[in-house]
VMD Tcl script that builds the backbone (N, CA, C; Angstrom):
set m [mol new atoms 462]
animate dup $m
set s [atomselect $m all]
$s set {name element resname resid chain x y z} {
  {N N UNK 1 A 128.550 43.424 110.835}
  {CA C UNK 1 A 128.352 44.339 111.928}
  {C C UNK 1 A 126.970 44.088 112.518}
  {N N UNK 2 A 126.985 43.833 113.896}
  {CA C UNK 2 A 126.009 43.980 114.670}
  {C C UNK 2 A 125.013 44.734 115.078}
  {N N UNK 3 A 124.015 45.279 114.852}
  {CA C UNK 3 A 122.573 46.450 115.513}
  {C C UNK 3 A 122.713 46.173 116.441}
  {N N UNK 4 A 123.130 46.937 117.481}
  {CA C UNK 4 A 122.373 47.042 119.028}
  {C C UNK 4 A 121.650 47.924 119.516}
  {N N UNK 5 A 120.713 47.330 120.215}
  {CA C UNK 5 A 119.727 48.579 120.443}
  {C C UNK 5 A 120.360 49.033 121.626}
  {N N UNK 6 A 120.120 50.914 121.601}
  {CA C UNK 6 A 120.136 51.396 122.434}
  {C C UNK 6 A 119.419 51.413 123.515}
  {N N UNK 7 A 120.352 50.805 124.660}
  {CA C UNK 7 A 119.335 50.594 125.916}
  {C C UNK 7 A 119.631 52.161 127.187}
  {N N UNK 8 A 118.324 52.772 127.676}
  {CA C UNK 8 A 118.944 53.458 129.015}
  {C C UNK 8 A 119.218 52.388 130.208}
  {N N UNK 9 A 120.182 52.449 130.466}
  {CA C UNK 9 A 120.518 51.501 131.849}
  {C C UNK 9 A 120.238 51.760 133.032}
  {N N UNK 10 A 119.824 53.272 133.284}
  {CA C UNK 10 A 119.213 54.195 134.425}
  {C C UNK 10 A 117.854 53.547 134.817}
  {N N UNK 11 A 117.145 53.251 133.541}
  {CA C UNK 11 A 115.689 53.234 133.728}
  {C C UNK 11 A 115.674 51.720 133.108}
  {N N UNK 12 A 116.405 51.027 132.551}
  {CA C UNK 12 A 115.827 49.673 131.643}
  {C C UNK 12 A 114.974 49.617 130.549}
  {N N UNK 13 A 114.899 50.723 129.892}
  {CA C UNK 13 A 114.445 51.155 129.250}
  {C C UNK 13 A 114.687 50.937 127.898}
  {N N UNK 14 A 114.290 50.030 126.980}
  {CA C UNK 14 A 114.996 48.928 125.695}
  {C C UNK 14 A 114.136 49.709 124.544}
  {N N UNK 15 A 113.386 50.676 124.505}
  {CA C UNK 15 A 112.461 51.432 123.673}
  {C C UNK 15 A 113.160 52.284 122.374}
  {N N UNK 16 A 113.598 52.070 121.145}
  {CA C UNK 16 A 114.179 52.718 120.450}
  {C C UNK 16 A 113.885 54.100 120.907}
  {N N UNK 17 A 114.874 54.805 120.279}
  {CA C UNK 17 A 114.542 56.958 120.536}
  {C C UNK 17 A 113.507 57.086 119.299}
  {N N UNK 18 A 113.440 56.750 118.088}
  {CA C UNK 18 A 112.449 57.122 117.353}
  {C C UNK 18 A 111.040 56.982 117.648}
  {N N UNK 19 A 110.752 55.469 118.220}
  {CA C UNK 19 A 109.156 55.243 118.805}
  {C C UNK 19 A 108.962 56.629 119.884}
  {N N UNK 20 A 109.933 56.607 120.571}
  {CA C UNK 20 A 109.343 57.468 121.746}
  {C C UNK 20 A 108.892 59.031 120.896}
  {N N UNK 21 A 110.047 59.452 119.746}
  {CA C UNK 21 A 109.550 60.740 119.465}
  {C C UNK 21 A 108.562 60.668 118.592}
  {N N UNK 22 A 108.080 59.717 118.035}
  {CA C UNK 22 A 107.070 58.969 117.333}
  {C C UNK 22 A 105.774 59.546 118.252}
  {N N UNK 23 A 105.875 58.609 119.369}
  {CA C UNK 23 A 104.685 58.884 120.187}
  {C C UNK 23 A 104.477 60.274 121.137}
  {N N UNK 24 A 105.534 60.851 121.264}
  {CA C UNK 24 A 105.511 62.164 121.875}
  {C C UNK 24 A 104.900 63.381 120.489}
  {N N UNK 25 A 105.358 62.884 119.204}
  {CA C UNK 25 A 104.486 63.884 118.072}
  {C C UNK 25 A 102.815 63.084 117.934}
  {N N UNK 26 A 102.727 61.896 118.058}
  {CA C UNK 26 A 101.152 61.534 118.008}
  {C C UNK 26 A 100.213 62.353 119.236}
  {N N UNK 27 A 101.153 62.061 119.903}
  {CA C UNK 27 A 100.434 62.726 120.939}
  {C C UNK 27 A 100.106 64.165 121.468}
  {N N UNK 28 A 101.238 65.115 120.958}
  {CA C UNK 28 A 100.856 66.517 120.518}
  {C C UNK 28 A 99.843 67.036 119.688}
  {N N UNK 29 A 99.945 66.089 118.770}
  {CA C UNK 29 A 99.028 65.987 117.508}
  {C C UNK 29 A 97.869 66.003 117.958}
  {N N UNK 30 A 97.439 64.758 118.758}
  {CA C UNK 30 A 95.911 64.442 118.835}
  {C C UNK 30 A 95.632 65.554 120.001}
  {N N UNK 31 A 96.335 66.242 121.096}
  {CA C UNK 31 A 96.135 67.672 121.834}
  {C C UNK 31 A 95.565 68.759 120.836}
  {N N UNK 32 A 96.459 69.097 119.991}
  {CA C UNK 32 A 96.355 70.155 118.559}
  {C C UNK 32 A 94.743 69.811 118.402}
  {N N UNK 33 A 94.349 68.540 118.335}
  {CA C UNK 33 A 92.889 67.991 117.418}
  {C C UNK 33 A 91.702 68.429 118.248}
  {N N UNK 34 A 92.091 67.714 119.605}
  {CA C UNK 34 A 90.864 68.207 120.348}
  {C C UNK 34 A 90.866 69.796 120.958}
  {N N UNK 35 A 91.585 70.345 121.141}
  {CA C UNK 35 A 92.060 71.125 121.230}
  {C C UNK 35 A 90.962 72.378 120.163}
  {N N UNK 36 A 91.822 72.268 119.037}
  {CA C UNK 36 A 90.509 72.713 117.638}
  {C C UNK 36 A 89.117 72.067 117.602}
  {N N UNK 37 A 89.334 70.938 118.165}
  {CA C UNK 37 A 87.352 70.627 118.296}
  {C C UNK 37 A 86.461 71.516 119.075}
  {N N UNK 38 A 87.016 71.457 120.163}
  {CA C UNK 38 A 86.680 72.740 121.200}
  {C C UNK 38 A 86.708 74.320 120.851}
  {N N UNK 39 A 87.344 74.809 119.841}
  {CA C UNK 39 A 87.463 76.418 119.369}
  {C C UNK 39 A 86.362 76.381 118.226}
  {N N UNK 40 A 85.516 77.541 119.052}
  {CA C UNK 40 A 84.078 77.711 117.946}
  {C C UNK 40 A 84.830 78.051 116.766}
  {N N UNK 41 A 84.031 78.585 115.759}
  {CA C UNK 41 A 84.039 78.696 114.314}
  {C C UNK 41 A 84.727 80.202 114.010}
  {N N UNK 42 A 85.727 79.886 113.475}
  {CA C UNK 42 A 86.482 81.877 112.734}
  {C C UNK 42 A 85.588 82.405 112.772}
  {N N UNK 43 A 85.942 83.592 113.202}
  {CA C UNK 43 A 85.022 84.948 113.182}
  {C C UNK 43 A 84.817 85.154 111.984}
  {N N UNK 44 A 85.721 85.310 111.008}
  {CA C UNK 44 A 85.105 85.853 109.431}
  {C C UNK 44 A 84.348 85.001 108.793}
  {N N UNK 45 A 84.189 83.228 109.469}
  {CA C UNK 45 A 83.373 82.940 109.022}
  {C C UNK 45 A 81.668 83.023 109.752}
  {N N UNK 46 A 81.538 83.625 110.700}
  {CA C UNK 46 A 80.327 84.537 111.754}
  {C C UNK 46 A 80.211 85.300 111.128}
  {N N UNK 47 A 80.862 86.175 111.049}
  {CA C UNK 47 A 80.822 87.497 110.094}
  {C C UNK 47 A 79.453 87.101 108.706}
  {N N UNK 48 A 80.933 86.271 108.183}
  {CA C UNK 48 A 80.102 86.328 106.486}
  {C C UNK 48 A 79.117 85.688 106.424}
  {N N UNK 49 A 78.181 85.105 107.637}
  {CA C UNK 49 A 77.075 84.648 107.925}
  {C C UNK 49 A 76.112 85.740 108.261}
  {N N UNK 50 A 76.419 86.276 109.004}
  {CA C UNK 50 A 75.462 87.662 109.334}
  {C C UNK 50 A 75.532 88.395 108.264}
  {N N UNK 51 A 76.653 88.781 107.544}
  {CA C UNK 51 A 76.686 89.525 106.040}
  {C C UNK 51 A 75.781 89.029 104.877}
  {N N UNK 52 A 75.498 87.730 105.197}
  {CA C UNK 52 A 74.665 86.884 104.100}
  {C C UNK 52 A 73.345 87.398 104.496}
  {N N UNK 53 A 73.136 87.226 105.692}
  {CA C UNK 53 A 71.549 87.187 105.713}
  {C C UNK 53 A 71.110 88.687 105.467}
  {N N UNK 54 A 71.585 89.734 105.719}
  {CA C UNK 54 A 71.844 91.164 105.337}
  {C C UNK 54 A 71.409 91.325 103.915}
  {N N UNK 55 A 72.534 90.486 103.137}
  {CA C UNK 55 A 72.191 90.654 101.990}
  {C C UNK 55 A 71.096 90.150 100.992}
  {N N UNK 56 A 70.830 88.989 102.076}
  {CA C UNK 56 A 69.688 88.449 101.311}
  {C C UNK 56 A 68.101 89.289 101.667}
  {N N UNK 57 A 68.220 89.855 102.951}
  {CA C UNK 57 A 67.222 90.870 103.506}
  {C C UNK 57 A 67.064 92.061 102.236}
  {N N UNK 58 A 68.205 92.393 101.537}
  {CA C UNK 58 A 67.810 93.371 100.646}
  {C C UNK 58 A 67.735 92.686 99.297}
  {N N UNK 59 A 67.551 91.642 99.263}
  {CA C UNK 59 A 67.267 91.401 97.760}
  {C C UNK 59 A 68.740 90.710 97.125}
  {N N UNK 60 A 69.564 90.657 97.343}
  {CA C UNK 60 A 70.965 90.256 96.573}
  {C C UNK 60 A 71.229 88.785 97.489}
  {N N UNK 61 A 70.957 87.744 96.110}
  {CA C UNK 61 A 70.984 86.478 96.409}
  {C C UNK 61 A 72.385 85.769 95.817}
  {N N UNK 62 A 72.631 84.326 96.482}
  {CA C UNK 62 A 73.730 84.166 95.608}
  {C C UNK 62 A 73.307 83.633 94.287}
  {N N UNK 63 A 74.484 83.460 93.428}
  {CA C UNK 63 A 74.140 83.113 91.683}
  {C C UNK 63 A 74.438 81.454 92.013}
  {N N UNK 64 A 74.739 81.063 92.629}
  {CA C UNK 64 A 75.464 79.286 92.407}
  {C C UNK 64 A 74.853 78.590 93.434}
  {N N UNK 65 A 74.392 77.338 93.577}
  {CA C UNK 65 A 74.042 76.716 94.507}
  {C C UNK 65 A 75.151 76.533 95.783}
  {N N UNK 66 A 74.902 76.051 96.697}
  {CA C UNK 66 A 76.390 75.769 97.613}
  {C C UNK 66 A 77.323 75.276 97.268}
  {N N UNK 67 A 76.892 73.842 96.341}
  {CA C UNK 67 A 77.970 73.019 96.081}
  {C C UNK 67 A 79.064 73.612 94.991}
  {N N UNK 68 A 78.903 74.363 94.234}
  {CA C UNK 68 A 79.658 75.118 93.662}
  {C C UNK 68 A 80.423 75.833 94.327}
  {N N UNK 69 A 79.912 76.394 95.291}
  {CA C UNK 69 A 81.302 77.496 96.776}
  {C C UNK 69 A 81.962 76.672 97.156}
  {N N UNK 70 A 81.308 75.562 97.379}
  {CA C UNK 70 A 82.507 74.097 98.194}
  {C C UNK 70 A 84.044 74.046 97.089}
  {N N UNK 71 A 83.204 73.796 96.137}
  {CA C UNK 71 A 84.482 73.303 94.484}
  {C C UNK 71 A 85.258 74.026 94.042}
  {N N UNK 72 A 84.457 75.912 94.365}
  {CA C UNK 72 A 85.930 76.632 94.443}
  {C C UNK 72 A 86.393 76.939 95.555}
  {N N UNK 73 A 85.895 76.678 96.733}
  {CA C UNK 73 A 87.116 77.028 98.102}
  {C C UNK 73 A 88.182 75.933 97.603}
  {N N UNK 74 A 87.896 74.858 97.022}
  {CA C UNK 74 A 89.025 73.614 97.452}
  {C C UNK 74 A 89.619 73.949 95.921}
  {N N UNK 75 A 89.182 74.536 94.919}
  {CA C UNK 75 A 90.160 74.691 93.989}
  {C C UNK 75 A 91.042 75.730 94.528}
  {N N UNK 76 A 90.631 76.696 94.944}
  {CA C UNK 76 A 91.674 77.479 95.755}
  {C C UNK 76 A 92.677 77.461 97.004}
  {N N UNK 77 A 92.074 75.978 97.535}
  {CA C UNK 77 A 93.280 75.561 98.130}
  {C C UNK 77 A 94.215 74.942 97.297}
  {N N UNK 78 A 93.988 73.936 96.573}
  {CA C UNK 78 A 94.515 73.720 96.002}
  {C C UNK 78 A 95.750 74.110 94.628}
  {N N UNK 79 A 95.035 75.306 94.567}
  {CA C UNK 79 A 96.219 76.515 93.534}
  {C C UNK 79 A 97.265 76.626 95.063}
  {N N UNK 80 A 97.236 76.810 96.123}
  {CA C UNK 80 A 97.998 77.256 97.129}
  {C C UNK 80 A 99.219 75.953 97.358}
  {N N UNK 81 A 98.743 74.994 97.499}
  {CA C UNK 81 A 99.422 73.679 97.536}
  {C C UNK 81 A 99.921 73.249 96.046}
  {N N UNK 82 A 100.264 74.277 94.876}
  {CA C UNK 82 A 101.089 73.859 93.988}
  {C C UNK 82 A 102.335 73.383 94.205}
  {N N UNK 83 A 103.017 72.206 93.900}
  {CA C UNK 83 A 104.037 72.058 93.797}
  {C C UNK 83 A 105.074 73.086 93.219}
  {N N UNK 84 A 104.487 73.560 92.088}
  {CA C UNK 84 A 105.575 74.935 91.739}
  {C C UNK 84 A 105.517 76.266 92.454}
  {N N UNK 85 A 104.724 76.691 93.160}
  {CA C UNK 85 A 104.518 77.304 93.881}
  {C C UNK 85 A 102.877 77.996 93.569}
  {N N UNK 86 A 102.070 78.866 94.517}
  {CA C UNK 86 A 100.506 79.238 94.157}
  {C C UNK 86 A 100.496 79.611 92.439}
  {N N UNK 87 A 99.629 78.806 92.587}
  {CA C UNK 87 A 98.946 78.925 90.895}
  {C C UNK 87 A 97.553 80.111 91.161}
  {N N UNK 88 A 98.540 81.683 91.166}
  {CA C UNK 88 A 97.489 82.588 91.087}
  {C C UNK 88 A 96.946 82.663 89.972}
  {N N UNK 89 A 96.643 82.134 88.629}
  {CA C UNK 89 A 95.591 82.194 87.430}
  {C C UNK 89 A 94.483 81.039 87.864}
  {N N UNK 90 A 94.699 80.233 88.635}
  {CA C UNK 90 A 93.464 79.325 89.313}
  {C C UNK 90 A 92.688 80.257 90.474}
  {N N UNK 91 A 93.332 80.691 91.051}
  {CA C UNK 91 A 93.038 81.385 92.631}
  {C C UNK 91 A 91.849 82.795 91.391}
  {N N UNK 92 A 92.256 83.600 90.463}
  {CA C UNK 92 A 91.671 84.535 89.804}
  {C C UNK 92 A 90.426 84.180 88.991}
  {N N UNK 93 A 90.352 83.230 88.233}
  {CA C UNK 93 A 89.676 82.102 87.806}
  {C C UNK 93 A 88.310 82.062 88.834}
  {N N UNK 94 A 88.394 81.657 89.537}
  {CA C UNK 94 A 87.284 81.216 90.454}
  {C C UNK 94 A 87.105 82.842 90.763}
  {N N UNK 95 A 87.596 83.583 91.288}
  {CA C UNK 95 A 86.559 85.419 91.268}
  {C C UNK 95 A 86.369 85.743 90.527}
  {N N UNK 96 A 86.605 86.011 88.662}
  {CA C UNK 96 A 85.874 85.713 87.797}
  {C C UNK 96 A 84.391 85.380 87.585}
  {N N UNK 97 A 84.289 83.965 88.370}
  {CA C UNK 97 A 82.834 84.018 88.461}
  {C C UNK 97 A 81.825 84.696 89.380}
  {N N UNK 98 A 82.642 85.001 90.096}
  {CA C UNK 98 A 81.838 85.780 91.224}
  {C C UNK 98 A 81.197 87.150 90.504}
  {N N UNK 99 A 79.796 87.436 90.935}
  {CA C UNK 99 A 78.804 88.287 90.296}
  {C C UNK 99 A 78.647 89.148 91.090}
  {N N UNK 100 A 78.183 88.949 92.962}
  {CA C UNK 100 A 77.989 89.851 93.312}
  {C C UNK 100 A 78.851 89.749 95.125}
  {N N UNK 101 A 78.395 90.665 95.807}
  {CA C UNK 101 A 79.244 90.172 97.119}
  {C C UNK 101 A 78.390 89.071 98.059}
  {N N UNK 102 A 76.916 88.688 97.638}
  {CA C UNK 102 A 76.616 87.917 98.563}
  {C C UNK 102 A 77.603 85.995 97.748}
  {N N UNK 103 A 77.674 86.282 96.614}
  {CA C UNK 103 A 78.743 85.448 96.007}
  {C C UNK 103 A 79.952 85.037 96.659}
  {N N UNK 104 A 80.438 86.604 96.899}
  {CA C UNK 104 A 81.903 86.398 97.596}
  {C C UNK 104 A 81.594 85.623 99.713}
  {N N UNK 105 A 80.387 86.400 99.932}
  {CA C UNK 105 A 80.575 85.725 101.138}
  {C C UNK 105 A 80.304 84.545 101.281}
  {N N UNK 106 A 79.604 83.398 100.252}
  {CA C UNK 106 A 79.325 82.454 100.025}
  {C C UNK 106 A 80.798 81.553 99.568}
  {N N UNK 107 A 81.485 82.253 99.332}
  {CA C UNK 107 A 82.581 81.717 99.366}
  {C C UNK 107 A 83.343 81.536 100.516}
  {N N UNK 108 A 83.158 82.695 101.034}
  {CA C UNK 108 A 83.913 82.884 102.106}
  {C C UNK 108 A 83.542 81.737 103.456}
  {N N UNK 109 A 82.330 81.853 103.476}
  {CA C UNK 109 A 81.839 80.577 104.176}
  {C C UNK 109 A 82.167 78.947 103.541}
  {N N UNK 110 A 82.149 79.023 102.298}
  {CA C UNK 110 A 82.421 77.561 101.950}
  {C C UNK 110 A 83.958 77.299 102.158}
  {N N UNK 111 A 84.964 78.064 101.758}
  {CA C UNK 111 A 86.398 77.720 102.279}
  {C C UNK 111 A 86.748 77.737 103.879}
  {N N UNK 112 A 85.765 78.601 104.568}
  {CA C UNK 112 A 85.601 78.653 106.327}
  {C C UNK 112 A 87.078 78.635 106.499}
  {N N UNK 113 A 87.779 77.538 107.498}
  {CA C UNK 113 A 89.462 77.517 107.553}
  {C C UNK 113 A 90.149 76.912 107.419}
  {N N UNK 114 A 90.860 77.045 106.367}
  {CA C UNK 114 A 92.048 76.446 105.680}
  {C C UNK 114 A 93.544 76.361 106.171}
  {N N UNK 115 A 94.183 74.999 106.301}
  {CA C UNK 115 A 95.608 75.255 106.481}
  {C C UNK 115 A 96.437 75.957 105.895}
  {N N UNK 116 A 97.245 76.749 106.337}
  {CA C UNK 116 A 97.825 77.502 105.797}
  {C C UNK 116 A 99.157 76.656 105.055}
  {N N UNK 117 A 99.885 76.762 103.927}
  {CA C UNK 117 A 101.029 76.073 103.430}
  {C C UNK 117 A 102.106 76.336 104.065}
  {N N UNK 118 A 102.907 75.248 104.764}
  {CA C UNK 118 A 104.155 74.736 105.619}
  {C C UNK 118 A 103.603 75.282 106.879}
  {N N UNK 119 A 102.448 75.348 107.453}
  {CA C UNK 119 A 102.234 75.324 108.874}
  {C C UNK 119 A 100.995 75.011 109.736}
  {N N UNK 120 A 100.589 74.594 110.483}
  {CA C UNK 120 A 99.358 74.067 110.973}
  {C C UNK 120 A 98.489 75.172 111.474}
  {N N UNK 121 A 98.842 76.348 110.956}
  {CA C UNK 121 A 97.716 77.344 111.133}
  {C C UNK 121 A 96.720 77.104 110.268}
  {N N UNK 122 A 95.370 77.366 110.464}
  {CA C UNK 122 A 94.421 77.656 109.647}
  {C C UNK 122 A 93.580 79.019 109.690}
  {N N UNK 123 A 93.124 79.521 108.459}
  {CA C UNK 123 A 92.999 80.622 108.543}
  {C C UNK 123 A 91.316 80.905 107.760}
  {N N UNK 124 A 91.216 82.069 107.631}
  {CA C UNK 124 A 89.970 82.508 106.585}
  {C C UNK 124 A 89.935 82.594 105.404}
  {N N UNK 125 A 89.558 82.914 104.254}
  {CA C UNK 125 A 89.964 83.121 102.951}
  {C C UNK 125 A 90.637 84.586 102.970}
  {N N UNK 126 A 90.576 85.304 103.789}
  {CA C UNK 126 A 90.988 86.293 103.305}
  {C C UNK 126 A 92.083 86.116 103.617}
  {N N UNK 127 A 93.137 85.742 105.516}
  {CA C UNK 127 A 94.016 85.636 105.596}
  {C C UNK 127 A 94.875 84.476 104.686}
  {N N UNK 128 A 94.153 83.786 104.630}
  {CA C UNK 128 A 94.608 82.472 103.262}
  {C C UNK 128 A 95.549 83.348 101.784}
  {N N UNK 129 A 94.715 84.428 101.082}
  {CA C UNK 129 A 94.879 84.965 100.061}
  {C C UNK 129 A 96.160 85.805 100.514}
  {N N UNK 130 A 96.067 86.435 101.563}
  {CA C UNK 130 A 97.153 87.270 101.820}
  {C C UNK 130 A 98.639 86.535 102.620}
  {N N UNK 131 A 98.192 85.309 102.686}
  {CA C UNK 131 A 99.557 84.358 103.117}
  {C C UNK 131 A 100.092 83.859 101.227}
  {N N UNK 132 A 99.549 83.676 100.328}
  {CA C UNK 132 A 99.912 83.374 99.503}
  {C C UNK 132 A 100.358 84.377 98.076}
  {N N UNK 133 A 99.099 85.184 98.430}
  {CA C UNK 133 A 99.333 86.305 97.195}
  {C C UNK 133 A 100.271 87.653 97.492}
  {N N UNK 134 A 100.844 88.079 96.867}
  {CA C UNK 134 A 101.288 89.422 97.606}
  {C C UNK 134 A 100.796 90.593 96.924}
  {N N UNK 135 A 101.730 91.746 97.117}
  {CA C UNK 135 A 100.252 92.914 96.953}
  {C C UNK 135 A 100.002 93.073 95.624}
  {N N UNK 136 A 100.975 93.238 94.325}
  {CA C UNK 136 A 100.382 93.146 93.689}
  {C C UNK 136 A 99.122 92.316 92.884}
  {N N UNK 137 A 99.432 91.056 93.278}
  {CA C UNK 137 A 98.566 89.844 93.242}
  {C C UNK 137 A 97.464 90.105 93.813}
  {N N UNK 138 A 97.169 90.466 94.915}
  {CA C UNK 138 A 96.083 90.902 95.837}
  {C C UNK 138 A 95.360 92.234 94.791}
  {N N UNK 139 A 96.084 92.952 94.187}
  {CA C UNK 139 A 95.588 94.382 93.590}
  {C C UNK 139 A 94.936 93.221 92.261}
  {N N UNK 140 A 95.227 92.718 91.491}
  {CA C UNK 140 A 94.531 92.226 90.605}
  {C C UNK 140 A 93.763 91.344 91.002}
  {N N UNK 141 A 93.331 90.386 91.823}
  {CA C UNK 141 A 92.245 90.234 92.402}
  {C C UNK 141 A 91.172 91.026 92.713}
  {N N UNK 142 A 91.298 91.828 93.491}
  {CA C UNK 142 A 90.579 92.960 93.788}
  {C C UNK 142 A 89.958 93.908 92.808}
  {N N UNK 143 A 90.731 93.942 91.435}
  {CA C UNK 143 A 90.678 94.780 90.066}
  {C C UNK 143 A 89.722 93.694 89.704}
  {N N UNK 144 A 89.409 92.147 89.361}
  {CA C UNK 144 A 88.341 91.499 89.094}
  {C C UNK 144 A 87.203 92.015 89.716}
  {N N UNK 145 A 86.887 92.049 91.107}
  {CA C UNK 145 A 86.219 92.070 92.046}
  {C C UNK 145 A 85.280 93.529 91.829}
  {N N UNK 146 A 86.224 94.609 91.407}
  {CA C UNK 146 A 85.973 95.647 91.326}
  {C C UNK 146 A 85.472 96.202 90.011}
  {N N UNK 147 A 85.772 95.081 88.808}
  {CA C UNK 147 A 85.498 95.367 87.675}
  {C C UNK 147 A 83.712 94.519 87.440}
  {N N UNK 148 A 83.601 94.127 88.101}
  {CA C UNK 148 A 82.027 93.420 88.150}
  {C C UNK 148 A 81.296 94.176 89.472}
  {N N UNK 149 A 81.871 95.092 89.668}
  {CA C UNK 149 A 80.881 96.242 90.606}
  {C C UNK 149 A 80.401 94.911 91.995}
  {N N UNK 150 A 81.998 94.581 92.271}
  {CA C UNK 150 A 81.885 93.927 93.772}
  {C C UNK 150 A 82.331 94.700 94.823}
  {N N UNK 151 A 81.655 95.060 95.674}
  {CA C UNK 151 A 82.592 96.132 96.633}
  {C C UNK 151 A 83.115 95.437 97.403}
  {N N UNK 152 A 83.188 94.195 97.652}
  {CA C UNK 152 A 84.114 93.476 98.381}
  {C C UNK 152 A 85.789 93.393 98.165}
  {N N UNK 153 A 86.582 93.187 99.646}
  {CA C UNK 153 A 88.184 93.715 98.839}
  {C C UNK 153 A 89.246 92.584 99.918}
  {N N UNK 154 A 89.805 91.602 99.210}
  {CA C UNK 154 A 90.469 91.170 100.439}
  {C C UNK 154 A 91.853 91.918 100.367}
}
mol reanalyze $m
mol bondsrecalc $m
mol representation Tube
mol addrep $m
């Protein structure tokens, strides 16, 4: 049996249908890109910038250098992108260490915005936690948070 390519005869047009939808998704894509290059920075991550310096004005510093907020935003993406589904004892794990709330906003700034799982939204940590965790999940989070005298609550 013979392959023939599908030709349009209207237009002469000898271009398989896959290249074209090929290049019609590259090209949405790279819109999507610049597109987000151009949109300033999440508000909650503005926010938890002005919340930082607040807190550091009264004395409450963070406990971890930066690079440590970097290692758990991305472990916490990464509990989200489980293959078996969110690995909430990783996601709990990392607030655990958290000591105080200029902690938590230091987090909050180091995860800034994350894709959300099965869609090209990106979000904040907080909307992040509440796309993955549900409420009870969210209540024991918060029960960490609250048990180390954090008044912070996503």
């Amino acid at each position: 049996m013979k392959l023939q390519k599908i030709q349009d005869y209207a237009t002469g047009d000898n271009t398989p249908t896959y290249v074209k939808y090929g290049l019609i998704a590259a090209g949405l894509y790279l819109g999507y890109k610049v597109i987000q290059l151009f949109t300033p920075a999440a508000p909650a991550v503005d926010q938890a910038k002005n919340e930082l310096e607040q807190l550091l004005a009264k004395g409450i510093k963070p406990s971890y250098p930066d690079s440590m907020y970097s290692m758990w935003a991305n472990a916490i993406t990464s509990a989200g992108f489980n293959t078996l589904g969110t690995n909430e004892q990783a996601i709990y794990d990392v607030f655990k260490k958290m000591n105080n709330n200029a902690d938590i906003v230091k987090l909050i700034i180091a995860f800034g915005e994350q894709r959300v799982e099965f869609s090209l939204q990106s979000v904040a940590l907080g909307a992040w936690l509440s796309s993955e965790l549900n409420s009870s999940e969210m209540a024991v989070l918060n029960k960490i948070l609250s048990d180390k005298k954090i008044t912070y609550k996503f």
